[in-house]
C-alpha positions as CSV (number, residue, x, y, z in Angstrom):
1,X,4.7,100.8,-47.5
2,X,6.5,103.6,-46.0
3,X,4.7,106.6,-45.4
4,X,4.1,109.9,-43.7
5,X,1.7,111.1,-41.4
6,X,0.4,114.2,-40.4
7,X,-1.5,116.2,-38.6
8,X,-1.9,120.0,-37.8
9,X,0.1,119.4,-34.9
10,X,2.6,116.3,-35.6
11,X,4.0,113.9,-38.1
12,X,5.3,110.9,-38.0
13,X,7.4,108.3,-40.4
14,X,5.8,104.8,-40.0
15,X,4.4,101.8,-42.5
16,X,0.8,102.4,-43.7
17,X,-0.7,99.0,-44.4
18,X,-4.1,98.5,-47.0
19,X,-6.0,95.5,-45.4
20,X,-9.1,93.5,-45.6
21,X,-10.3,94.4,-42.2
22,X,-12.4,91.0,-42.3
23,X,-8.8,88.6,-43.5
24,X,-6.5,90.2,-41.2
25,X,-8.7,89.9,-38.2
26,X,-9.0,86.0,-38.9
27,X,-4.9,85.6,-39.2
28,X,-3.8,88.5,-36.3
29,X,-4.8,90.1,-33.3
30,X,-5.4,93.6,-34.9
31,X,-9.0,93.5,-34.3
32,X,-8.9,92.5,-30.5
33,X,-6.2,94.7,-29.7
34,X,-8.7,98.2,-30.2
35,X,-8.5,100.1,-27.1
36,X,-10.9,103.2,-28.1
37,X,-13.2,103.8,-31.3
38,X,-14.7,101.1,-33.5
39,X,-12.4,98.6,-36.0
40,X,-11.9,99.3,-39.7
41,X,-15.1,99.2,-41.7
42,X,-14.6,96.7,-44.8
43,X,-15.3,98.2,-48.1
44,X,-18.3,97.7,-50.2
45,X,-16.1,97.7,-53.4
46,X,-13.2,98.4,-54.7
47,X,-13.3,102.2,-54.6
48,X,-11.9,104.0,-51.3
49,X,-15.0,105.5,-50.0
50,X,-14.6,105.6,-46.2
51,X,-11.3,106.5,-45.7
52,X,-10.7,105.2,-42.5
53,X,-7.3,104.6,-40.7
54,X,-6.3,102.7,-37.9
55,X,-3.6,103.9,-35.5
56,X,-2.1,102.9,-32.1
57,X,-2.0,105.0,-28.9
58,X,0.9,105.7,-29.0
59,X,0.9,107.2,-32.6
60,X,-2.2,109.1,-32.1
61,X,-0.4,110.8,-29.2
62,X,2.7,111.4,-31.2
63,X,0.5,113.1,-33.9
64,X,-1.0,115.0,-31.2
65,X,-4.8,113.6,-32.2
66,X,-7.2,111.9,-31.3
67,X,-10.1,109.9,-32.7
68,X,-12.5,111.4,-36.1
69,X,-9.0,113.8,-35.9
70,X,-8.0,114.0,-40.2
71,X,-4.6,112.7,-40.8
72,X,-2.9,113.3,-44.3
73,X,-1.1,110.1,-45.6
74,X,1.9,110.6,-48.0
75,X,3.7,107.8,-50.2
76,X,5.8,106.8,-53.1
77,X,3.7,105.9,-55.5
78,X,4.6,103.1,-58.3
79,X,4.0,105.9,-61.0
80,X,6.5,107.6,-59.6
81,X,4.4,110.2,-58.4
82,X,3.8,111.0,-54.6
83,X,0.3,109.7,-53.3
84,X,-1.5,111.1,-50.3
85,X,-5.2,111.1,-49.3
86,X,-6.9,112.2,-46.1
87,X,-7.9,109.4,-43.7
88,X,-10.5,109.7,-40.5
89,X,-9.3,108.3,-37.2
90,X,-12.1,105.6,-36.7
91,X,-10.2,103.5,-33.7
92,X,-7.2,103.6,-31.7
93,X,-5.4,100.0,-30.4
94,X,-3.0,99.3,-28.1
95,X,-0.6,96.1,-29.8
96,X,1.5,95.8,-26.3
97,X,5.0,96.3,-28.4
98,X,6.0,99.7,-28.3
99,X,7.8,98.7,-31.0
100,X,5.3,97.9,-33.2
101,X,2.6,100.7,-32.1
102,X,5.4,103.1,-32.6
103,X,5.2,103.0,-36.5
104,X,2.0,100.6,-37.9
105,X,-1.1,102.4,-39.2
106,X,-3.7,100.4,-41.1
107,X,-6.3,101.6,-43.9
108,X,-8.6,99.5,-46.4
109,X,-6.8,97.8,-49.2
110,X,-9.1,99.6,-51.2
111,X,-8.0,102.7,-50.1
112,X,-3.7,101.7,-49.8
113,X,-4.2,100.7,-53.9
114,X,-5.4,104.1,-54.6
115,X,-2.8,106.0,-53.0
116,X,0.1,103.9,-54.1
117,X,-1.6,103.7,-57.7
118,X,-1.8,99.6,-57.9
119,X,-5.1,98.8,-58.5
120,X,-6.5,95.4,-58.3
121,X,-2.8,94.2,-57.3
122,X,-1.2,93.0,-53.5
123,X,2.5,92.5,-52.4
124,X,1.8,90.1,-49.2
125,X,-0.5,87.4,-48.3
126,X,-0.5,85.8,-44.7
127,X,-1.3,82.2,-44.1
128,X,-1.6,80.7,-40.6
129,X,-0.3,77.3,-40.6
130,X,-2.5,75.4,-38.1
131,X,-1.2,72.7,-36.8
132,X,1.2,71.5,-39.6
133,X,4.6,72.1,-39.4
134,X,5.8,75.3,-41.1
135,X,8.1,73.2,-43.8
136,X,4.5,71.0,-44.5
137,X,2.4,74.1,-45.0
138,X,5.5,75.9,-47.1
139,X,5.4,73.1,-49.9
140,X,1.7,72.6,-50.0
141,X,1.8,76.6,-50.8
142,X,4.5,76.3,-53.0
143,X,2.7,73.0,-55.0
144,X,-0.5,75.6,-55.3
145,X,1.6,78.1,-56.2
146,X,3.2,76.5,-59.2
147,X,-0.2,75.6,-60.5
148,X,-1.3,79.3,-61.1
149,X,1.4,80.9,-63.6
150,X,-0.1,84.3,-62.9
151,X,1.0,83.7,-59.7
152,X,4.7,82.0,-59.8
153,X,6.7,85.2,-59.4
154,X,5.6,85.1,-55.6
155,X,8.1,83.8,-52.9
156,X,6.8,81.9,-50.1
157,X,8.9,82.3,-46.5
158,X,8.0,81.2,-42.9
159,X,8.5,83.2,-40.0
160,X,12.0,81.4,-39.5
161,X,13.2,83.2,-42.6
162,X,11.3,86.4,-42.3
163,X,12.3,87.1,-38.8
164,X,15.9,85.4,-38.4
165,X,16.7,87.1,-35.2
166,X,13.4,85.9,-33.4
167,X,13.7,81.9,-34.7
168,X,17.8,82.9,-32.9
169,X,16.2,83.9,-29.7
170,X,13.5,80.7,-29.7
171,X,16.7,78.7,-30.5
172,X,18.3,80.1,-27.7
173,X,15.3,79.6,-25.5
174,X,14.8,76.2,-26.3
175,X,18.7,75.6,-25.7
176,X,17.9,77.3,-22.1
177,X,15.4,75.0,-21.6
178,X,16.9,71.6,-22.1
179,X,20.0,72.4,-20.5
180,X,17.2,73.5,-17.5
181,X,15.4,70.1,-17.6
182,X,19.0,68.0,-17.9
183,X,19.7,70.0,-14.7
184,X,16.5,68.3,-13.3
185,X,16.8,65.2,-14.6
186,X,20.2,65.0,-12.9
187,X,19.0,66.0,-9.7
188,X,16.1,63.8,-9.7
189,X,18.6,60.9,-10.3
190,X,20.8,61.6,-7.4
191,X,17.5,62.0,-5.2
192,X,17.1,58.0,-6.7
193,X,20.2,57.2,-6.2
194,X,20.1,58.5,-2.3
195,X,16.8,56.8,-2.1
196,X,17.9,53.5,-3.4
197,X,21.2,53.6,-1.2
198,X,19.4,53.9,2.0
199,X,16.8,51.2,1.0
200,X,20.1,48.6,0.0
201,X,21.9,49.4,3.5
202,X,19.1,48.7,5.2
203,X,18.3,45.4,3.8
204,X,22.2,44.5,4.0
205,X,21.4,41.6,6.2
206,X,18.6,40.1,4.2
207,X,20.9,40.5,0.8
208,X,23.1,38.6,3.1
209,X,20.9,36.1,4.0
210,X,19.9,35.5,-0.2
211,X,23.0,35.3,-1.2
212,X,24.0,32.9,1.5
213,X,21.2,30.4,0.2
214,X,22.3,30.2,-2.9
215,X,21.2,33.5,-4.9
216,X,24.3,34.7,-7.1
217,X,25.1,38.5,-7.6
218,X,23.5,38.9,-10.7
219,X,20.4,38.0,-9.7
220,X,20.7,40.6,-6.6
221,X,21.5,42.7,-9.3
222,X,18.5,42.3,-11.0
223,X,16.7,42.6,-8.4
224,X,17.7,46.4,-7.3
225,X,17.5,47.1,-10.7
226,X,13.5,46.1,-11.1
227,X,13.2,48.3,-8.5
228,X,14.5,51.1,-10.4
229,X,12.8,50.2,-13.3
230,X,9.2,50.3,-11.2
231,X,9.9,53.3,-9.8
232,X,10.3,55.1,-13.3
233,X,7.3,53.6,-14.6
234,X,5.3,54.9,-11.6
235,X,7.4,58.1,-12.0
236,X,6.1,58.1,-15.7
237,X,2.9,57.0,-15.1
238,X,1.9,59.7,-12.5
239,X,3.7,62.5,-14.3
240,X,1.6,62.0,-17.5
241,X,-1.6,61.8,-16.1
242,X,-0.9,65.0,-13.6
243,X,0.4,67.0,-16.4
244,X,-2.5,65.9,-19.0
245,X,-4.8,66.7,-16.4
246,X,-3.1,70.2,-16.2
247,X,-3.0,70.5,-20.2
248,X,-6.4,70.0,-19.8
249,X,-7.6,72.3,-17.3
250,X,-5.6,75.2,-18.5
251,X,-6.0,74.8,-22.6
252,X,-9.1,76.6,-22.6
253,X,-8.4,79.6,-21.3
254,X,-4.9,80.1,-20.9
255,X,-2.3,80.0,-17.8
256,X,-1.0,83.8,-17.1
257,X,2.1,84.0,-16.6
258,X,2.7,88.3,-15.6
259,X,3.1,87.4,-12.1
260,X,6.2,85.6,-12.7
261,X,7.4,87.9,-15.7
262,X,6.0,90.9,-14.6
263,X,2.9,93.1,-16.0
264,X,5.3,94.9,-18.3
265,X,4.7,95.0,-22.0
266,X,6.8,92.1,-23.6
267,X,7.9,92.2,-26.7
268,X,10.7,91.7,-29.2
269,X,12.1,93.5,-32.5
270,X,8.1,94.8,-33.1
271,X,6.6,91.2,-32.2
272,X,4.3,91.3,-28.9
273,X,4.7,88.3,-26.6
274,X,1.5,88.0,-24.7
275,X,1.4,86.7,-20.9
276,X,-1.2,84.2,-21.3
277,X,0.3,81.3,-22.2
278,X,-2.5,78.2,-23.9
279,X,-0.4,74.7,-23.3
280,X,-0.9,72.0,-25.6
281,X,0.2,68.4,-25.5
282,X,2.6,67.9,-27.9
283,X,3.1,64.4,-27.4
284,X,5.8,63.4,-29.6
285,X,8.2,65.9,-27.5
286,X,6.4,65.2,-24.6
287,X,7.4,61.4,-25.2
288,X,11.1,61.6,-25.7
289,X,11.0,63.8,-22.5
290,X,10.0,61.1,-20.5
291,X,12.0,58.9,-22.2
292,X,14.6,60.3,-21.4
293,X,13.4,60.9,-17.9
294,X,12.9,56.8,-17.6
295,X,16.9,56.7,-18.9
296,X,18.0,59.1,-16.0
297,X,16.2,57.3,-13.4
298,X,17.2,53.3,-14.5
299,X,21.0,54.8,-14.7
300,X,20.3,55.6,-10.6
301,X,19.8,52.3,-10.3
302,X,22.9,50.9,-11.7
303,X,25.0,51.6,-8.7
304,X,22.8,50.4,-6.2
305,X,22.2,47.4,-7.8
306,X,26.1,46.9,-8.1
307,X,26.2,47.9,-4.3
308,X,24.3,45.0,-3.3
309,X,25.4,42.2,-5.1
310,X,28.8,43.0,-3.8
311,X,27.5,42.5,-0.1
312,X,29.6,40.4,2.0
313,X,27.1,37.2,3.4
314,X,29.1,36.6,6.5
315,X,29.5,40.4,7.7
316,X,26.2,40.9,6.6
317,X,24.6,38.6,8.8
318,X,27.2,39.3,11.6
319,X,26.2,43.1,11.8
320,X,22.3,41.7,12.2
């Protein structure tokens, strides 16, 4: 909820959010991200005794504090009235947004429900999907949802619907992408295509020779085009086991990435993007990748094939 802090020396507008230090440290990165101090203590009950709160770095140097400093937090309440309470500074994190540190302070739920008068009551609840798709998870929610009356009136949204802009830019990233790996699917067929050239001039004579026997043009044809047709599978082949093997060895502990992007802090409309990067082999994308990759490279072969069962038998031989 929107609040105010203050100090002796500062204040600051920002969103003061009542969590369950154990639940939120299970679903975000709240808990790893402390850079000084000690992580909200969960509370025993349901009375605010600790009064605790959980700032950024950036905050607490706005506010001109540092940590066990007292900070007064003021809100609307939902009587109408205005709620404030006095909070300790137990730990200081560091998110990576600027965005997002610039505004986000965290106390017990406990402690949020008493200062905004709403006991025993919460407005949000985040799920992590796993590995379901987010349109899977949203109607298994929804079907649980509808079996609790008490609890019909709540909406479920993904992260699509919640943050439009950022499912735009991952759009527009994934857009980027495929136009980048068309690009290289191109080029690697015109590297075939070069390849396969070369390797049909060369054996002019002996296409010659074939055709001279007896062998018609569509059997050259075929031939050429095998050719193509092996070379994607080993294509295929070696590029699935080299980049399973990859998957593999990286998955565990993550690939960074800063050196190519920089050590800056990355993020985007309060969301941090972090530079280590954990790949994981999706292989139903994966598969109409290479799919399409085998596609590229038997179109390559087309023209060579063509190219050869149009050779000439007596010139052929003649050259030789």
């Amino acid at each position: 909820f929107p609040s105010l802090l203050s100090t002796a020396r500062g204040s600051s507008m920002g969103f003061l959010y009542g969590v369950d230090p154990e639940a939120e440290a299970s679903v975000t990165d709240l808990r790893k991200n402390l850079k000084r101090g000690v992580y909200l203590t969960p509370e025993s009950g349901e009375t605010c005794t600790n009064r605790e709160i959980y700032v950024s770095a950036k905050l607490a140097e706005k506010l001109k504090i540092d940590l066990d400093g007292k900070v007064v937090a003021m809100g609307q309440a939902a009587d109408g009235t205005t709620g404030n309470d006095l909070f300790r500074i137990v730990g200081i994190y560091d998110s990576g947004s600027s965005d997002f540190d610039d505004n986000h302070s965290f106390v017990n739920l406990a402690c949020a429900r008493e200062l905004v008068a709403l006991p025993d009551r919460i407005h949000e609840i985040v799920l992590k999907p796993g590995n379901l798709p987010d349109t899977e998870r949203r109607r298994e929610i929804e079907g649980l949802l509808a079996a609790r009356t008490d609890l019909s009136p709540l909406a479920v949204t993904t992260w699509r619907e919640f943050v439009p802009s950022l499912e735009t830019m991952v759009r527009m990233n994934t857009g980027v992408t495929n136009m980048v790996i068309f690009t290289f699917f191109l080029i690697t067929s015109l590297g075939v295509v070069n390849a396969m050239l070369m390797s049909v001039y060369e054996r002019t004579p002996e296409f010659g020779i074939v055709l001279a026997l007896g062998m018609t043009p569509a059997q050259v044809t075929r031939i050429v085009f095998y050719e193509a047709l092996i070379i994607a599978l080993i294509a295929g082949t070696l590029s699935t086991l080299m980049g399973f093997l990859l998957v593999t060895y990286h998955h565990p502990f993550g690939l960074d990435i800063s050196p190519f992007i920089g050590t800056a802090k990355n993020s985007f409309v309060g969301y941090k993007f972090t530079t280590r990067v954990y790949p994981v082999m999706a292989w139903e994308l994966y598969l109409k990748i290479l799919g399409t990759e085998m596609l590229f490279l038997l179109a390559a072969g087309i023209y060579p094939a063509i190219r050869a069962a149009r050779v000439d038998p007596i010139e052929s031989i003649r050259s030789r």
